[in-house]
C-alpha positions in Angstrom: 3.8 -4.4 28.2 6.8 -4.4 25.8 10.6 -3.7 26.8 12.7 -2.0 24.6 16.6 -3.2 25.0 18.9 -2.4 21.8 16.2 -1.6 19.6 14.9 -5.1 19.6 11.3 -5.3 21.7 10.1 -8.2 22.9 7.1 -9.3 25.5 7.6 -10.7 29.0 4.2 -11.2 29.1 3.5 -12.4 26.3 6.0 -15.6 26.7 4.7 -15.9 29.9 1.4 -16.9 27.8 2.9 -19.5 25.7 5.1 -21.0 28.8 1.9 -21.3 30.0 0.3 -22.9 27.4 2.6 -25.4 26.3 3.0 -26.6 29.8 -0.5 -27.5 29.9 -0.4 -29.0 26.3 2.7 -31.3 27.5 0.3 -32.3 30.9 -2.4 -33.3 28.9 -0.2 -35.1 26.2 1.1 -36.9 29.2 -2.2 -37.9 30.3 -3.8 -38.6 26.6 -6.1 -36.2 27.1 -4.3 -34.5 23.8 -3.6 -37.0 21.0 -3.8 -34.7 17.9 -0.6 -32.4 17.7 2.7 -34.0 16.5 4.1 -29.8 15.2 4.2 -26.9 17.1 4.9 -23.6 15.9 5.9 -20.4 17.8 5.8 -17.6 15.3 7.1 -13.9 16.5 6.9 -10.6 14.2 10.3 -9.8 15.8 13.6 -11.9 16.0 14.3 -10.6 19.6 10.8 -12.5 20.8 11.3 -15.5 19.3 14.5 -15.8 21.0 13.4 -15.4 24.4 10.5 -17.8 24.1 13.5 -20.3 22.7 15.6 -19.5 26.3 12.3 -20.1 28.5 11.0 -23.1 27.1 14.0 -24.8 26.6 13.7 -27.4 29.1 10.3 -27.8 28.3 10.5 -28.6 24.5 12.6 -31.8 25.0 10.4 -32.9 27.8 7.5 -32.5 24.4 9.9 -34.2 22.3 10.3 -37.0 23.8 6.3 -37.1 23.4 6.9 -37.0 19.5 5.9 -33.1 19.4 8.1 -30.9 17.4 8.5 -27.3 18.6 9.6 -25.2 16.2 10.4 -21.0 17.0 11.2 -18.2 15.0 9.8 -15.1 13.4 7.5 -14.8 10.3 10.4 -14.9 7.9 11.5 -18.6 9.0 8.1 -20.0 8.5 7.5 -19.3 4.8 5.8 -22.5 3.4 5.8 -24.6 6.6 2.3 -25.9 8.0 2.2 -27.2 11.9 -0.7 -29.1 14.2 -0.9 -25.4 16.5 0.7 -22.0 15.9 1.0 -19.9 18.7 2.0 -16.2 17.1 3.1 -13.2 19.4 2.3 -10.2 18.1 4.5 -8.2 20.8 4.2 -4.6 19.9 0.7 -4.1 19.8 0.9 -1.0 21.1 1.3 0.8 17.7 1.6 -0.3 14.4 4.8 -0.9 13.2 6.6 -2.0 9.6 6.3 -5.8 10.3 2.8 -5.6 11.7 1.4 -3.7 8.7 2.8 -6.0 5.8 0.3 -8.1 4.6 2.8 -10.8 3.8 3.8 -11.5 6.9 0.5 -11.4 8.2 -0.4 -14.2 5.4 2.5 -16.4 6.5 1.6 -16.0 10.2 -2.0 -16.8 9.8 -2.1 -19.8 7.6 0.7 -22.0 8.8 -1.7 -23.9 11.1 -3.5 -27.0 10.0 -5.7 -27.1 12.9 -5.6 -24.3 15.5 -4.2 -20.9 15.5 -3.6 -19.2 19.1 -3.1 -15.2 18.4 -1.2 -13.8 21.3 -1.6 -9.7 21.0 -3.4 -6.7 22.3 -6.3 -6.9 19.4 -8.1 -4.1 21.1 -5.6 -1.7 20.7 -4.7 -2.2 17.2 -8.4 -2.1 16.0 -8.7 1.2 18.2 -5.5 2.0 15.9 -6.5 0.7 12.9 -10.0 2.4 12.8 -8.6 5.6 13.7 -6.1 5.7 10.7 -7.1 7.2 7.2 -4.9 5.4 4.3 -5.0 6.7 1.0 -5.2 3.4 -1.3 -4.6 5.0 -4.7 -1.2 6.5 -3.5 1.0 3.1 -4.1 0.4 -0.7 -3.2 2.1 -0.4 -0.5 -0.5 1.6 0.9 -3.3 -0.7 -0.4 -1.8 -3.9 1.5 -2.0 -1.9 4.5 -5.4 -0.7 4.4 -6.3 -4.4 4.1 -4.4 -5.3 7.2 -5.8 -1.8 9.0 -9.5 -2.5 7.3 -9.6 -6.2 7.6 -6.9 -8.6 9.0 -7.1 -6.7 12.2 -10.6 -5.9 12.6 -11.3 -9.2 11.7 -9.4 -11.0 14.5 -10.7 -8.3 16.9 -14.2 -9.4 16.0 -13.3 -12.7 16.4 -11.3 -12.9 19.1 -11.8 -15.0 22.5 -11.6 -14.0 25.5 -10.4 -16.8 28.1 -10.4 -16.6 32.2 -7.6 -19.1 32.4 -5.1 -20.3 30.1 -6.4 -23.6 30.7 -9.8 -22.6 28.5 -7.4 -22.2 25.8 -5.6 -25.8 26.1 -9.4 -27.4 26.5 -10.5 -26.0 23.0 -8.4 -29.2 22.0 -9.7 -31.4 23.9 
């Protein structure tokens, strides 16, 4: 489910997810059940998400702080040649494809920041029901050719590969 509010779309849902998921990281940090992340990075295609998971997990970042783990949020753009323990990206609009979600660039950035674990946060079904259904014609520029490998494989491959938990506490036990 995505709002629109000026132009800028963002996921209520979808920070939900990661309030979720880094309250059960900080609960198991507490407990030493997690011992292997020190940098955590929230990556958004879209300025307006990344600035409403900031507002909602306020509170709880400095409570991971002060358990020597770095939160760091922002959209692709900020995250150029950074690496972190755990990314958590947010697709958001998943519902079509859009500019950001088609440059293979961003993608790149998004993908490969992690060191360890990578948690994708996005409707994958409905952009490989997208993608697949979308004819690109690869010898009109290279703009075209970067998106036909995000259409024929960045998406399909995460699609193929993609996890399907009952809780969000499956999720946070993939690091223990």
């Amino acid at each position: 489910f995505v709002l629109l509010t000026a132009l800028h779309y963002f996921s209520e849902k979808e920070c939900d997810y990661i309030v979720s998921i880094l309250k059960l990281i900080y609960e198991n940090v507490k407990n030493g059940r997690i011992k292997n992340i020190n940098k955590i990075g929230i990556i958004s295609f879209y300025k307006r998400q990344s600035t409403k998971i900031n507002a909602r997990i306020h509170k709880l970042k400095d409570e991971l702080k002060k358990c020597n783990i770095k939160i760091e949020i922002g959209t692709v753009d900020n995250f150029q040649g950074r690496e972190f323990d755990l990314v958590i990206l947010s697709c958001v609009r998943t519902e079509r494809m859009t500019s950001f979600i088609t440059q293979i660039r961003r993608w790149n950035v998004a993908i490969s920041r992690a060191k360890d674990k990578l948690i994708t946060i996005g409707n994958f079904e409905k952009l490989n029901d997208i993608a697949s259904k979308t004819i690109i014609n690869k010898n009109e520029s290279q703009e075209k050719k970067e998106i036909a490998v995000v259409f024929e494989k960045i998406i399909p491959n995460f699609y193929e590969k993609r996890e399907k938990f009952s809780s969000i506490e499956e999720i946070v036990n993939e690091f223990l």
